[in-house]
N, C-alpha and C positions, 0 to 999 in steps of 0.2 A: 454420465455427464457429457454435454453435449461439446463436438472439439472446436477450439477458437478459428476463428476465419482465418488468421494466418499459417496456419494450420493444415487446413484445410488446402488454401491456397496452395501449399508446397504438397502436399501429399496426395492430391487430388490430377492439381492441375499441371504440376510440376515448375514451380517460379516461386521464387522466393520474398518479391515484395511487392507490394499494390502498385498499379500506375494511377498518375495523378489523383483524381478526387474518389477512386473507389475504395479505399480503406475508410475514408469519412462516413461514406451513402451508406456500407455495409454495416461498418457500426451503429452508425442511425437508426438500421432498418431492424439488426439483430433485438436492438435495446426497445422493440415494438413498436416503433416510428413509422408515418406514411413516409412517402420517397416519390419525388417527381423527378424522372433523370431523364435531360436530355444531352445524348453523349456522340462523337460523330462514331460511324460504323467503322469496326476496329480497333475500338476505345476499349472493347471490354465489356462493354454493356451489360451480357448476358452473366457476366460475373458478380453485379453489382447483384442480381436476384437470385443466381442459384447457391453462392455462397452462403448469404443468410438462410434461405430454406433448408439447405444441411445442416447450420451450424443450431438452429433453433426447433425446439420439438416439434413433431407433427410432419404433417407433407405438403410440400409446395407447390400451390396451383397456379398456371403458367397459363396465362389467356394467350394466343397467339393464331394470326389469321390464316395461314395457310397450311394446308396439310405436309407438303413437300418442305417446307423450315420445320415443322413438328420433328418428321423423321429424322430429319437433317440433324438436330440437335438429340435428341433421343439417340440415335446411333454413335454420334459424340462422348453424349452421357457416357451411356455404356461401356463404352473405351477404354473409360478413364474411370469406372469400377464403380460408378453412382446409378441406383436402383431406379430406371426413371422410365417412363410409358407416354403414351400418349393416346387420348380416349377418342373416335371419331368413330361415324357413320359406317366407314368400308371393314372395320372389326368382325373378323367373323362371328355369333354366335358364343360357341367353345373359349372366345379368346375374350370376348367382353366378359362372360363369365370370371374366369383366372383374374382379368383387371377388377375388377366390383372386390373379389376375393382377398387381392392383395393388399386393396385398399383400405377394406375392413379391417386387417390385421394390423394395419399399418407399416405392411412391407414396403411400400411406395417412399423413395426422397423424394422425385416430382412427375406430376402428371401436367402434360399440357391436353390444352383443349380447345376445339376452336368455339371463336363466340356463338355458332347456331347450335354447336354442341349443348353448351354448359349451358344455355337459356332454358333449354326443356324441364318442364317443370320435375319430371322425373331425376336427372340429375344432380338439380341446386338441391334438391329432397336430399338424396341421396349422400352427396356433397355435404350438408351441411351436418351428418353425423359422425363425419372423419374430425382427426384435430389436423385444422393447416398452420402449417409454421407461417403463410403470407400467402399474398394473391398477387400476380404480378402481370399487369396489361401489356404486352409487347406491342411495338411498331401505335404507341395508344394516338398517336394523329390520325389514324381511323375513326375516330368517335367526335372529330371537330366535322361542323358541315363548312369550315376556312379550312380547311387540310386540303392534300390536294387527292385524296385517296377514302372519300369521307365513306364508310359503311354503316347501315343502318343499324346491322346490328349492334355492333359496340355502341350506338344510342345509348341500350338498352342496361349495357353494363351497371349504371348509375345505382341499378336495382341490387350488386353486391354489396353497398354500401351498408346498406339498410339489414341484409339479410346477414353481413359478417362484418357487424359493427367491433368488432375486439379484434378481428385479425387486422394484424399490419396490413397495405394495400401501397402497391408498387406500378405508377403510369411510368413508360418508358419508350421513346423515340430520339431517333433521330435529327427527324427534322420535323421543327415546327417553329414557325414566326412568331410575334409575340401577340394577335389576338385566337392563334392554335393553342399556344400555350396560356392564356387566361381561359380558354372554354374549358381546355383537359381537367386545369387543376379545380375550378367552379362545378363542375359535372360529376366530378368521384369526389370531391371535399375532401381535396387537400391542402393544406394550407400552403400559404407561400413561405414561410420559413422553413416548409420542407422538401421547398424545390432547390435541384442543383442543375445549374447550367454550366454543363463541363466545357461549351465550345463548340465550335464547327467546322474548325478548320484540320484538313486531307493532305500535310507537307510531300506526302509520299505521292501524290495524285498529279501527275504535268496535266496543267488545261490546255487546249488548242478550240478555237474557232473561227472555221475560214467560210469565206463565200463560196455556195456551192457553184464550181466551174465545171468538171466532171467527176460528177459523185463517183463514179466506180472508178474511176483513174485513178483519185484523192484517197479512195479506201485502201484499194488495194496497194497503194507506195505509204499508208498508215501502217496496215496489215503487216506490211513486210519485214518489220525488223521486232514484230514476236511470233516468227516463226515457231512451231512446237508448243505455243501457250496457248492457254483458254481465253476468251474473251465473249465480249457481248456485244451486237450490230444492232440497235434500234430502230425501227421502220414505224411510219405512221399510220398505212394502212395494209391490212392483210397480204392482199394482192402482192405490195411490195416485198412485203416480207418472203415471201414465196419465190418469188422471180429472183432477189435478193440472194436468197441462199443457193438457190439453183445454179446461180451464174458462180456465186465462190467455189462451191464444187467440180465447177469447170474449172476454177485455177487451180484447183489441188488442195482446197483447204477440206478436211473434214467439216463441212456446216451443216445446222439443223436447222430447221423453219419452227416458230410455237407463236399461236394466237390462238382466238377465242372461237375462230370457225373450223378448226379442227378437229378430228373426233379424239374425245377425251384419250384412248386408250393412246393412238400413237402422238400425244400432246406430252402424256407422262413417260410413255418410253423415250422420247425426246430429251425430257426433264433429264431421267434419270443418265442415259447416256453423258449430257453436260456434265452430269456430276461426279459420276468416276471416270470421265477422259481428263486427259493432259494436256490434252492441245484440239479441244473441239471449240469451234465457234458457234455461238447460237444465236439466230438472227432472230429477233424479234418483236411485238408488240408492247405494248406500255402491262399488258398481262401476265407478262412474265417475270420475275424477279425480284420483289418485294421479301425481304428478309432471305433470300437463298445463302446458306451459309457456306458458300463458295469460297474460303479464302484467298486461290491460288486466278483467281479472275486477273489478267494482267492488262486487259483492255475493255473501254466499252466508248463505241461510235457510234453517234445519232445521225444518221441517213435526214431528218427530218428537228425541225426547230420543236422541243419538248411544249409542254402546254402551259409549263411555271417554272419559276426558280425553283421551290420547292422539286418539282418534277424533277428537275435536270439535277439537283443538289443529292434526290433520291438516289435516280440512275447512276450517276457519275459514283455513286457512294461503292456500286458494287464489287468497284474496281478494288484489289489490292488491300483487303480485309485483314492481310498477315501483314500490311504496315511497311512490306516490298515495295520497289518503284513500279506506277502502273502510271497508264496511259489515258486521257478521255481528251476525244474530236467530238466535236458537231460541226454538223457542215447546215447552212440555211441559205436561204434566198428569198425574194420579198414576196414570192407564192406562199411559201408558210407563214408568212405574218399575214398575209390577209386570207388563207383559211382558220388560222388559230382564229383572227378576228371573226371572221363567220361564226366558227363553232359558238362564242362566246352570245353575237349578239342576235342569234335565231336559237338558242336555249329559251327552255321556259323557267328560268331563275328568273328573280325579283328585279326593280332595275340597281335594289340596295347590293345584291349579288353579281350582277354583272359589272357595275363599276370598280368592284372588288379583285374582278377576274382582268379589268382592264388593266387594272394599277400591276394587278401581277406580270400580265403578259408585258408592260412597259418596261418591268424592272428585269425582265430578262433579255430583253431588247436593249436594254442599257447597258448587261454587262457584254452581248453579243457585241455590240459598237464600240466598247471604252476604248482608249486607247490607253488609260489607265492598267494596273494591272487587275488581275481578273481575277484574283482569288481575296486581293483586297473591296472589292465591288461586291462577290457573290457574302465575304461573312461580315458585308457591314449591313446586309437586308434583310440579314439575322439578329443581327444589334450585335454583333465580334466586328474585332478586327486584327488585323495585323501588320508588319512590315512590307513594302516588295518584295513578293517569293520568292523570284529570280528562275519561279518552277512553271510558269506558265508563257503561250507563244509573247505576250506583250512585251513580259520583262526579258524573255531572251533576244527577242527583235523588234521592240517599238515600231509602232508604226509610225509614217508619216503624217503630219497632217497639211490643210491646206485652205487657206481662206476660198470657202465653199457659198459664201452669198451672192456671188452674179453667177452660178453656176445654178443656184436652188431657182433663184427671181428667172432664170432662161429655163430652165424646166418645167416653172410654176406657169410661165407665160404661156408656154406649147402647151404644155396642155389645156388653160385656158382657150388658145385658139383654133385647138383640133376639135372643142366642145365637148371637150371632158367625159369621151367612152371609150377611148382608144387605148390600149395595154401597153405595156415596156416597152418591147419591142420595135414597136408602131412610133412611139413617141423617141424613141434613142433616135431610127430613120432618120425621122424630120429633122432633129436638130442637126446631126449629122449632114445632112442635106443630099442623102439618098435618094437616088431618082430612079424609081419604080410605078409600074402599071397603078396599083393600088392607091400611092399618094398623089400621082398624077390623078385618078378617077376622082379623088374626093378635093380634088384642088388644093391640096396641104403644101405644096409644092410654090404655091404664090403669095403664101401669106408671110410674115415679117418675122417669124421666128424658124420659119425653113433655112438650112442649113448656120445655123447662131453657136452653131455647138462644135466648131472643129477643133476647137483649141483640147479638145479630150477627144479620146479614141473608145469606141464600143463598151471595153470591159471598164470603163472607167465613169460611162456615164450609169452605167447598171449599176454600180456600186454606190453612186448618187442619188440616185432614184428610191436604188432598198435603204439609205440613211437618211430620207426623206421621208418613208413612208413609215421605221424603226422612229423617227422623230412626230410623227401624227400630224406633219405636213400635208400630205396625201393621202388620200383615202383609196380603199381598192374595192371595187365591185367585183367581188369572187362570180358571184352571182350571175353577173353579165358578162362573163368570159373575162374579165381581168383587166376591166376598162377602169382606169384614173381619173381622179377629180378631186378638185382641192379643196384640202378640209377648211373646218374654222379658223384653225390656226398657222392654215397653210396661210389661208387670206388675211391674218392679222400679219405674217409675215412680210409678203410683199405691200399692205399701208405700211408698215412701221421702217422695214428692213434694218433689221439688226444684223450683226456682224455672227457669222455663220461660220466655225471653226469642222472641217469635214474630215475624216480618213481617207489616206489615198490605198488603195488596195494595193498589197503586196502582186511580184509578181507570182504566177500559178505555183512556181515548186522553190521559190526561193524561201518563203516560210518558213514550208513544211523540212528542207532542209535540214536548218537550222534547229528549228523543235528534236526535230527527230535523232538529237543526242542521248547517249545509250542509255536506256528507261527500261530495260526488262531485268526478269529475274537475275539472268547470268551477270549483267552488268554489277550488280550491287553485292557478288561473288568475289572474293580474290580468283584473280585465274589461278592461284597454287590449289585452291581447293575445287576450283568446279568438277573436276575429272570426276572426285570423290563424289563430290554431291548430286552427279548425276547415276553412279552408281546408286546409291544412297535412294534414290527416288525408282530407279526400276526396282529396288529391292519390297520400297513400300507398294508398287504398282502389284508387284506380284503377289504381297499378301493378301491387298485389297479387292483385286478379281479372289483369290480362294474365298475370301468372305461374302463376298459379294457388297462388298460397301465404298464409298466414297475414300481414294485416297489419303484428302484431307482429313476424314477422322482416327486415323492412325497416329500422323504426326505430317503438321505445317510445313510448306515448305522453309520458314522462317529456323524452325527444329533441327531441320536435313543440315540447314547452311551453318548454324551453331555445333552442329556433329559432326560438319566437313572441318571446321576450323577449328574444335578442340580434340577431335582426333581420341576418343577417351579409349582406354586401353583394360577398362575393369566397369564392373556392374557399381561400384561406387563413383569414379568418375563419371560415366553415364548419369546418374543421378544428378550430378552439379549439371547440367545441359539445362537451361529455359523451356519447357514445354514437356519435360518428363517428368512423369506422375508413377505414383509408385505400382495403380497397375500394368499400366503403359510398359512400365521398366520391368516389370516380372515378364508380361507377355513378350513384347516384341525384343526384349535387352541382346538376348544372344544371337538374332538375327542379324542385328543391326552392327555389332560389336564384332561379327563372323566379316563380315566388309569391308568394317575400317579395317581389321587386320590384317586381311588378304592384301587387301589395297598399298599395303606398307608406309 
């Protein structure tokens, strides 16, 4: 007889009660029900589908897009004494053999697989003469073309519908807006009574976003106070990413470089490196990181404005997966809004897609502006909401604001009378009333909005300009080196002139200051236990180099800190600990137990 989910929960995973809505999904799913979950990362997610596949006969097949989360959870499995594989292309021979073997018998709890995998008609063949307890789509915002990570393949998915009409079927993500989530559940037919929308909101996640002033000044005084943790640097193009890392290495941080022009082999020694270090940072592309089962991530900083809410909603997600306090910056400036803008309107989408892509890039430009708080903006574009954080930069230090309408109409002017080619830069000058060879040559120097602008100082008209151009006042010709010109609605502003409410920029480190109240692991530690809990963590370092596996699939650092503060003194208290499972607690019990009591 198959064992109940709560059950399971405690014996498996080592916890003793479901969080929020995943005792509901699991029942639902056991009792042969589809399940549409969108849950944030952290939530448990992967609980909601490997539960029911144990608890229910047969094996559970686990759609999911990347090779490196395949492993990543597979070695987890493992861990924690659940029989689980994963079937892909790099399988030796000898080894796919053993997999087909085990599956026939029905040795397998779960096999994941990626979508180019399981499409092959050989496999669904094959596939379809095991019994599956469920099918369950990870990261399933893949399969909308409104997602912001849309792959062809999971298209194609729609086709298990058809070929395993009786097996329950499980779509599951994180993030998707509400016409992501009407394609997902229209595409694999699921109904909507059988969706649950757990929520969006990251309480553990501090937002911060500043005007880029000097990006690597600003990183490195971010960087600085998670000394010894892992994190993530985001870069928008290669190049950067490369230079990027390079230069952290000069300060002393362990970093790595990963994008898509690298050669595969040292991309994955990269990979893997991140994932059993402690304290490596990995600088990288929009390529990397999509489902990484990283828990112990304590930061992750966008060098560059992401492409969507959704993106930056993804990204920011990877931080602090153990529900620990973690950190996310983005730094931007108004060269990334008007290359995301390029990218969108020299694509060959539809113009029904690109206006789609606008609305997106406007609602992340709204929350980079609010002076609102920023976690109330980012899950109300989810359809959530919730109170003032009090976790992100706005709610710790509001910004200022400042009636910005003769300051927009005196920008809007200059640039009107410089003839609307001339960049930031160019256009700050004049109003300023800078006198240079350059403005002298083109005569800018004599016309009526030269020098209009002293009542503000440099950094403060660039901060007008980029909330001019974040508002679709101004237009930017990427194209033509970065020349300004005022949009439709720049020019219905100055007919109309409505009253214009602006941000005043912080000054450079006063902010960041302020934000940067203690947010790392050690913080959210009593200092009577950190001593331990640092032991505690060399202890799991050294089992995980003998094994050769990821730290985190040992035991959490959320585990370590609950083993530093209940101090258990026997293999039964051990047991009471959140995150010990009963093979867990056979294998590593007297290790762990040899520490605390040396430790006294």
């Amino acid at each position: 007889m198959p064992a109940k989910p709560l059950d399971i929960l405690k014996t498996v995973y080592g916890y003793d009660a479901f969080r929020g809505p995943q005792q509901h999904i699991v029942d639902h799913v056991v009792a042969g029900h589809n399940a549409f979950v969108v849950m944030p990362t952290g939530g448990g997610k992967s609980l909601c589908y490997q539960i029911p596949a144990l608890a229910r006969p047969g094996m559970g097949l686990i759609v999911s897009p990347l090779l490196a989360l395949m492993a990543d959870q597979v070695a987890a499995l493992r861990q924690a004494g659940v029989n689980a594989a994963a079937l892909n292309s790099d399988l030796p021979p000898e080894e796919r053999r053993d997999l087909w073997r085990a599956i026939g018998t029905g040795a397998l709890d779960l096999l994941y697989v990626a979508p180019e995998t399981l499409l092959r008609g050989d496999v669904i063949e094959r596939l379809a003469q095991a019994r599956l307890s469920l099918i369950a789509i990870d990261e399933a915002h893949c399969l909308s073309q409104w997602g912001h990570d849309f792959r062809p393949s999971y298209r194609q998915l729609d086709g298990l519908v058809r070929q395993f009409p009786a097996t329950p079927r499980m779509a599951l993500t994180a993030t998707a807006d509400e016409p992501t989530r009407a394609e997902i559940l229209s595409h694999l037919d699921i109904a909507e009574e059988d969706a649950f929308i757990a929520g969006f909101d990251r309480p553990n996640i501090r937002y911060a976003i500043a005007e880029k002033d000097n990006p690597r000044a600003q990183l490195k005084d971010f960087l600085r106070r998670h000394e010894g943790e892992s994190g993530i640097v985001y870069c928008l193009s290669k190049r950067k990413t490369d230079e990027t890392a390079t230069w952290l290495r000069t300060q002393g941080y362990d970093a790595l470089a990963y994008h898509a022009g690298m050669d595969k082999a040292e991309r994955e020694a990269n990979q893997k490196r991140f994932q059993h270090g402690e304290a490596v940072v990995m600088v990288a592309t929009i390529a990397f990181g999509m489902g990484i089962d990283k828990p112990d991530v304590r930061f992750v900083a966008h060098l560059d404005l992401p492409g969507s809410m959704e993106a930056y909603y993804q990204e920011t997600g990877r931080a602090g997966r153990d529900g620990l306090p973690s950190d996310a910056l983005m730094l931007y400036g108004y060269e990334d809004i008007a290359l995301r803008s390029r990218f969108i309107e020299e694509s060959d989408a539809s113009d029904q897609r690109k206006r789609t892509e606008r609305g997106k890039l406007d609602a992340l430009l709204g929350l980079a502006e609010t002076a609102g708080c920023r976690r109330q903006v980012m899950l109300s574009y989810f359809g959530d909401h919730c109170e003032p954080c009090g976790n992100c930069d706005t709610c710790l230090d509001p910004p200022k604001l400042f009636d910005g309408t003769i300051a927009a109409q005196k920008a809007l002017s200059c640039i009107y009378r410089t003839g609307e080619r001339f960049g930031q830069a160019y256009i700050v000058d004049v109003l300023l009333g800078v006198e240079n060879d350059r403005i002298a040559q083109f005569g800018h120097d004599q016309i009526s909005t030269f020098g209009i602008g002293t009542e503000h100082d440099n950094r403060m008209w660039r901060a007008i300009l980029r909330q001019l151009i974040a508002l679709r006042l101004i237009a930017v010709d990427l194209a033509g080196h970065g020349g300004l010109s005022i949009a439709p609605a720049g020019r219905d502003f100055l007919r109309e002139k409505p009253t214009l409410m602006l941000r005043v920029p912080s000054p450079p480190r006063a902010r960041r200051g302020k934000v940067a109240r203690s947010s790392t692991t050690q913080s959210a530690i009593p200092e009577a236990d950190q001593a331990l809990f640092q032991k505690l963590r060399e202890k799991r370092l050294e089992i995980a180099r003998l094994q050769n596996v990821p730290p985190y699939v040992i035991f959490h650092d959320k585990t370590l800190a609950e083993l530093a503060a209940a101090r258990p003194a026997s293999r039964s208290e051990m047991a009471k600990v959140p995150g010990v499972g009963e093979a867990k607690l056979d294998r590593y019990g007297p290790a762990f137990l040899s520490v605390i009591a040396d430790h006294g």
